[in-house]
C-alpha positions as CSV (number, residue, x, y, z in Angstrom):
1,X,0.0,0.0,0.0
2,X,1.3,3.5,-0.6
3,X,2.5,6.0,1.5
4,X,-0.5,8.5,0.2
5,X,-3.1,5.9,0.9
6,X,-2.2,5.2,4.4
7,X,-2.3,9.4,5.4
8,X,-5.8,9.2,3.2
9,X,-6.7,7.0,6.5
10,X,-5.5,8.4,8.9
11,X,-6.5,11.9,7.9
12,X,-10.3,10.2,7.5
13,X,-9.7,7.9,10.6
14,X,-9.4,11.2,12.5
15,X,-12.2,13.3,11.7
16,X,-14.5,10.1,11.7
17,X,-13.6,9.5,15.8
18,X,-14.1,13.2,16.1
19,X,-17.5,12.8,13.7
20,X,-19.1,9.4,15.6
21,X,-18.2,10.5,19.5
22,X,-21.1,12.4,20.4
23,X,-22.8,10.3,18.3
24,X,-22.3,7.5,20.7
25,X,-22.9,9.3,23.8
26,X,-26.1,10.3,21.8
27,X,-27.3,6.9,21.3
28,X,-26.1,5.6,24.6
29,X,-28.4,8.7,26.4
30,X,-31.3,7.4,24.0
31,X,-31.0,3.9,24.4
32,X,-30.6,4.8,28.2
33,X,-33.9,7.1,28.4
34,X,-36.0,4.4,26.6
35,X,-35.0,1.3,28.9
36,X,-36.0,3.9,31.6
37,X,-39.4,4.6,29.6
38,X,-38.8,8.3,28.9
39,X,-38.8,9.1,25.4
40,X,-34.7,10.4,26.0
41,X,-32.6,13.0,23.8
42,X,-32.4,13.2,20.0
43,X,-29.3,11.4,18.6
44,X,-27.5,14.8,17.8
45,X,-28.3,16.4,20.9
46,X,-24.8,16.4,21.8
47,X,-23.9,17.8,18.9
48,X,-25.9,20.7,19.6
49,X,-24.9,21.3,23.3
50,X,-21.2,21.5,21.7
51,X,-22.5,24.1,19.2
52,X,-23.9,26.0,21.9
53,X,-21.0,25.7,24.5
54,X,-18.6,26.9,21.6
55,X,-20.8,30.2,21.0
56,X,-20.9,30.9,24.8
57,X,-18.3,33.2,26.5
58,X,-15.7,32.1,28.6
59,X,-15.8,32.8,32.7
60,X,-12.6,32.7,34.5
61,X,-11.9,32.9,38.0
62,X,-9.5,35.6,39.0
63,X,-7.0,32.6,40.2
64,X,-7.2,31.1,37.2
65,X,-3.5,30.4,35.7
66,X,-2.5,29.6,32.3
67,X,-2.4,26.2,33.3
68,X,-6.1,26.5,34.0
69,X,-6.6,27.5,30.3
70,X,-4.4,25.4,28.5
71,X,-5.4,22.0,30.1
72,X,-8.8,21.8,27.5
73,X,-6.8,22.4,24.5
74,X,-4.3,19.6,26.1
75,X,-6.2,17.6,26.8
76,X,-8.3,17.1,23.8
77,X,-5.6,17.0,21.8
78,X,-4.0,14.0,23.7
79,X,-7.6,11.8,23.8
80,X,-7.7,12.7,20.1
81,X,-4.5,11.6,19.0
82,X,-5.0,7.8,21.0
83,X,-8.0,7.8,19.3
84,X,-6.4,8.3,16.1
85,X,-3.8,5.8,16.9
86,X,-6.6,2.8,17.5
87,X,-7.3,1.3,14.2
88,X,-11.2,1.2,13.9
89,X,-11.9,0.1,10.0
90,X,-8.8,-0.2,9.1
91,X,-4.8,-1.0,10.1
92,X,-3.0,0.2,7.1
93,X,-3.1,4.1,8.6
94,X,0.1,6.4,8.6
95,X,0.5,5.8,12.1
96,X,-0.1,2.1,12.8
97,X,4.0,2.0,13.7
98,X,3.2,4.4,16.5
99,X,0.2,2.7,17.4
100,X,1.5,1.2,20.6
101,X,-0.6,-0.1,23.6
102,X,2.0,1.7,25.2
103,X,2.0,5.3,23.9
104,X,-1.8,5.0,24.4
105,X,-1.8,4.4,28.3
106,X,1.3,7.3,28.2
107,X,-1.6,10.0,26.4
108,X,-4.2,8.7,28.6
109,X,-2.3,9.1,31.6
110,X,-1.1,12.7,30.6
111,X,-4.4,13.9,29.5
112,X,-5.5,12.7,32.9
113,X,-2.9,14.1,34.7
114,X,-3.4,17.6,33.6
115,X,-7.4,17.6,34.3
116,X,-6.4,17.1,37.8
117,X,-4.3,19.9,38.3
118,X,-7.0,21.8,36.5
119,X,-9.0,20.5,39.3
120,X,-6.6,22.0,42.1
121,X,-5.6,25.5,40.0
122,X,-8.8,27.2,41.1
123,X,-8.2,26.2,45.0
124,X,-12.2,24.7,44.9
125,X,-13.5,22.1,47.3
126,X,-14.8,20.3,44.4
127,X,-11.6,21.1,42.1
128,X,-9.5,19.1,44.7
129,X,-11.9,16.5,45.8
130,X,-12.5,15.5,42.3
131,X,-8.8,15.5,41.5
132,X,-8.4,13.3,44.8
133,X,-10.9,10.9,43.6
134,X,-9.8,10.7,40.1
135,X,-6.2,10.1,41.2
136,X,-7.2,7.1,43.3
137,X,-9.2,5.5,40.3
138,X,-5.9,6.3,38.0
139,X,-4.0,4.5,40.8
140,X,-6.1,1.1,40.2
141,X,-7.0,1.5,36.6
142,X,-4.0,2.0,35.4
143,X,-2.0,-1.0,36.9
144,X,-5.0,-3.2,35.4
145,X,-4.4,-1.7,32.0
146,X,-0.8,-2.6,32.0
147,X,-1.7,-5.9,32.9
148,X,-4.1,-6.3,30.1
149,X,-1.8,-5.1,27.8
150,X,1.0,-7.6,29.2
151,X,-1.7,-10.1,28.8
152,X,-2.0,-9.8,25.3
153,X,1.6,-9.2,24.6
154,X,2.5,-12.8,26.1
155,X,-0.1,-13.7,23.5
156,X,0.9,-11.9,20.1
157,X,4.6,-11.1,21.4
158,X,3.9,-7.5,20.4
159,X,2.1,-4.1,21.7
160,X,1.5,-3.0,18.6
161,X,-2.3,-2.5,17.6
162,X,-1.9,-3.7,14.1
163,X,-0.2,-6.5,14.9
164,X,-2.2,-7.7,17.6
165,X,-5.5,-7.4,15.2
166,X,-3.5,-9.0,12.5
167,X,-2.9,-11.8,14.8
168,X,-6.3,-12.1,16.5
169,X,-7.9,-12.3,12.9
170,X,-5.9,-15.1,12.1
171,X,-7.7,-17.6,13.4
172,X,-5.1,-19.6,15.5
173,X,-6.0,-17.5,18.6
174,X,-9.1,-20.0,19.8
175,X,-10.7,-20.0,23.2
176,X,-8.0,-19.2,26.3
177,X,-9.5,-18.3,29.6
178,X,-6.8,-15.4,30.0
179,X,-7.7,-13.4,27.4
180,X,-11.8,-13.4,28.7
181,X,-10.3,-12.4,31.9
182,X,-8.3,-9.2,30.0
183,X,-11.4,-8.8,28.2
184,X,-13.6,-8.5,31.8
185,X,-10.7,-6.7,33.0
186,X,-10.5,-3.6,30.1
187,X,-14.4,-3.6,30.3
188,X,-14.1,-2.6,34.2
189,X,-11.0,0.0,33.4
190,X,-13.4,1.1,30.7
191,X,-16.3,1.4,32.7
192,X,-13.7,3.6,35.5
193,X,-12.0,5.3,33.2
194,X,-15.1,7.5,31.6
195,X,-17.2,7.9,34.6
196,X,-19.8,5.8,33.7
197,X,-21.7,3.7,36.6
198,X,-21.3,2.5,39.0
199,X,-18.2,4.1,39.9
200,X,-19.7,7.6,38.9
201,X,-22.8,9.1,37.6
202,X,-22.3,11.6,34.5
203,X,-25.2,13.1,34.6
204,X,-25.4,13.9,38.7
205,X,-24.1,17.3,40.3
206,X,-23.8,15.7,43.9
207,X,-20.9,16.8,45.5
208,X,-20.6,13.2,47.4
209,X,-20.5,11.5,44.3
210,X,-18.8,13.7,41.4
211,X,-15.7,12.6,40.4
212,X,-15.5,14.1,36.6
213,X,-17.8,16.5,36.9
214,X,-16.1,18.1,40.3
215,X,-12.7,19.1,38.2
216,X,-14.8,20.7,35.4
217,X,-17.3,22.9,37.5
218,X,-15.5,25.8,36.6
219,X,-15.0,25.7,33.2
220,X,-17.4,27.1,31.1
221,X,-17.5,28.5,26.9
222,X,-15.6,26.8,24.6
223,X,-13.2,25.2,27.5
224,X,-15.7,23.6,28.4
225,X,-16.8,22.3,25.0
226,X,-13.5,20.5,24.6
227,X,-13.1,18.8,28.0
228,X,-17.3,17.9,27.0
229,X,-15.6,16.6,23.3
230,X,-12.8,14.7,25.0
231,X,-14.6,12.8,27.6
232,X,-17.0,11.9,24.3
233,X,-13.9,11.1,22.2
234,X,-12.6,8.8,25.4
235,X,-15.5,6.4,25.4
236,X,-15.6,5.9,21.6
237,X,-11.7,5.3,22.1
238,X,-12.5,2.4,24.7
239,X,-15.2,1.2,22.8
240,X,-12.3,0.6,19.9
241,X,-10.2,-0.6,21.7
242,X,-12.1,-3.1,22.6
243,X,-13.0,-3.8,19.1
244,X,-9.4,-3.5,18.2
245,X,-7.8,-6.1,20.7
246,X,-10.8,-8.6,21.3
247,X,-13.0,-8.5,18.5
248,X,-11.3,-7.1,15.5
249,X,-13.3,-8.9,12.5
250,X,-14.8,-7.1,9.4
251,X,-11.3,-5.0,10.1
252,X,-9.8,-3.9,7.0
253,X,-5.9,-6.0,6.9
254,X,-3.4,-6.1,4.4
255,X,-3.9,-9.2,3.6
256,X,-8.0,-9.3,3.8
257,X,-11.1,-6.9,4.1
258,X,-12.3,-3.9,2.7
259,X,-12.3,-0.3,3.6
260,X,-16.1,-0.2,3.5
261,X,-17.1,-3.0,5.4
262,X,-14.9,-2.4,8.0
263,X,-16.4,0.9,8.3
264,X,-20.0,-0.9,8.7
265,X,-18.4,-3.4,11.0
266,X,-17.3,-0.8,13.2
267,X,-20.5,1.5,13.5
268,X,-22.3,-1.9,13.5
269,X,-19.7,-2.9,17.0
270,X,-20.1,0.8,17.9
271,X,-24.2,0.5,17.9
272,X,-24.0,-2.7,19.9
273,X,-21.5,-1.3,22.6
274,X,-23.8,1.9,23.2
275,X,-26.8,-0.3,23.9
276,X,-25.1,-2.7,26.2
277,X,-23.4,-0.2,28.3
278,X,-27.1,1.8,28.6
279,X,-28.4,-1.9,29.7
280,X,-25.9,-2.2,31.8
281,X,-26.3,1.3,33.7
282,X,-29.9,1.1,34.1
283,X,-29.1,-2.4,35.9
284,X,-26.7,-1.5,38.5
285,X,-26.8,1.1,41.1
286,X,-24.1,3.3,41.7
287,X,-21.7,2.5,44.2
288,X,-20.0,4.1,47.5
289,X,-16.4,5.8,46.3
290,X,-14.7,4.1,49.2
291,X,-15.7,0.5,47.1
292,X,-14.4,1.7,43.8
293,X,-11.0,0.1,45.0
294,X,-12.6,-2.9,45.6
295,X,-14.0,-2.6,42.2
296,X,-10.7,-1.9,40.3
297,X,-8.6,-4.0,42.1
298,X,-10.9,-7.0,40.7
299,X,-9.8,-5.4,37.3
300,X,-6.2,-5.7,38.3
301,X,-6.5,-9.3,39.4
302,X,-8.7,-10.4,36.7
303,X,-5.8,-9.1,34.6
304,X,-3.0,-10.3,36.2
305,X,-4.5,-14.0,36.3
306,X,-4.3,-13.6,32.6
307,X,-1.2,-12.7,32.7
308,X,-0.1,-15.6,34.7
309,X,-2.1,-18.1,32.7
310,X,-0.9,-17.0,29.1
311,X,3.0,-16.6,30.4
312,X,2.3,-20.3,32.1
313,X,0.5,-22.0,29.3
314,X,3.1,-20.6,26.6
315,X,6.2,-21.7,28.6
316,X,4.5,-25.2,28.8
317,X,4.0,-24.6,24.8
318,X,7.7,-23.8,23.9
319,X,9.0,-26.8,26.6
320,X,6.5,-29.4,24.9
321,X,8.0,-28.6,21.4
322,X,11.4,-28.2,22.6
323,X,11.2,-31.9,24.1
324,X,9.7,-33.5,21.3
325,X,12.4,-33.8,19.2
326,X,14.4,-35.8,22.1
327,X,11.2,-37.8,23.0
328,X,10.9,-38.6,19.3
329,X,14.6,-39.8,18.9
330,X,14.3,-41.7,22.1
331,X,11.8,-43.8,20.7
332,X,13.7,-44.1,17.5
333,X,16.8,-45.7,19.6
334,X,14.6,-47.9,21.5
């Protein structure tokens, strides 16, 4: 494939993330509202409350430092790159070599990092209890995630995302135990990770419960818009990641698929991920902060048990066709 074809990707693999994320938080509200039995949002009402934060002036506190003002602008741009770098129709993009499991937890971790010292700039209550709170998740989560990835790199013996879809699409993956358990495992990070139930309620303004919403009280305007646009761009990333790493067919290889129907395979995955995270909110209850540990470190054991199992079950692989060479020509002497 040529160079010119693979930055044709990307280019459209980047304004297509930043195209379908409200569109998912717009069918997840919808799908959400009617399992409740309101009639819920329009599909592009996120759309709209974008428009109209962008149009709206900014309000800053007198406090408020340049870090205060830069962190949106930082932090979309970070959750937009590592949702650039996550194949989602196809793997032949400009910048599938830096599309490392790796770099991703790095920009997620940064982009993270800087939201909570937005959180503290202003000297709020809320500013620092959310950035206490979202610290402590980060300090579980991300542990898990490395584990995950770990996981899968036993597995494919790569953390590159094109690689490890190349592989799983190959069909000599099968059934293993570990990699449900990295799969339950991401899910829970995912869950954590974009403030969804039951660790946090995105739609609540309870100062007991906010986690998200406390480090972005005082942003309003367009500063707001883009912290709004990169919390929607970080669940579509999850959501293809997922894809990516666990269920990758209908993706567009070098070797098979087609541009359009991995594009219809991913809005087709995206569709059915709205609706069962919706289902799954409207099941549970939310939970006490104090348990979210509990919660997360289930994530990090889940994931480290895969771990364990794949790094167990492929040293008993290489050791059974090391030895049966000598087993053979022990047999032969006999």
């Amino acid at each position: 494939m040529s160079m010119l074809a693979a930055i044709l990707y990307q280019i459209v693999q980047m304004l297509l993330v930043l195209a379908l994320a409200p569109l998912l938080t717009g069918w997840v509200r919808l799908v959400k509202a009617r399992l409740l039995g309101r009639r819920g949002p329009s599909l592009l009402q996120p759309y709209r409350d974008l428009s109209r934060l962008l149009r709206k002036e900014v309000v800053l506190a007198h406090n408020a430092s340049w870090l205060f003002r830069s962190v949106p602008y930082m932090m979309f741009t970070a959750i937009w790159l590592a949702a650039g770098l996550v194949p989602v129709f196809t793997t032949q993009l400009a910048l599938a070599p830096t599309a490392d499991l790796i770099a991703l937890i790095a920009l997620l971790g940064s982009a993270r990092f800087f939201l909570a010292l937005a959180g503290m700039d202003v000297g709020t209550a809320f500013g620092g209890i959310g950035s206490s709170r979202e610290m402590m998740i980060a300090a579980f989560a991300e542990p898990a995630m490395l584990m995950m990835v770990f996981s899968v790199a036993i597995l494919v013996r790569s953390t590159s995302l094109a690689e490890i879809a190349d592989f799983m699409m190959s069909g000599t993956v099968g059934l293993r135990v570990s990699l449900a358990l990295a799969l339950i495992a991401l899910v829970m990070v995912a869950v954590a990770e974009n403030a969804r139930i039951p660790i946090d309620n995105p739609a609540t303004h309870l100062e007991l419960t906010m986690v998200h919403e406390a480090m972005v009280l005082e942003y309003s305007g367009r500063h707001l818009a883009l912290v709004e646009a990169a919390s929607m761009l970080k669940l579509l990333l999850y959501v293809a990641l997922i894809a990516c790493v666990f269920v990758p067919w209908g993706l567009a290889t070098g070797s098979h698929g087609s541009v359009p129907g991995g594009l219809v395979s991913f809005v087709a995955k995206m569709a059915v991920a709205g609706a069962a995270l919706a289902l799954f909110e409207t099941s549970v209850a939310k939970m006490r902060v104090f348990r979210v540990g509990e919660f997360l470190g289930g994530a990090l054991l889940l994931s480290l048990l895969g771990a364990i199992f794949l790094y167990v079950s492929r040293g008993c692989e290489w050791w059974t066709s090391a030895m049966t060479p000598r087993i053979s020509w022990a047999r032969w002497c006999c």
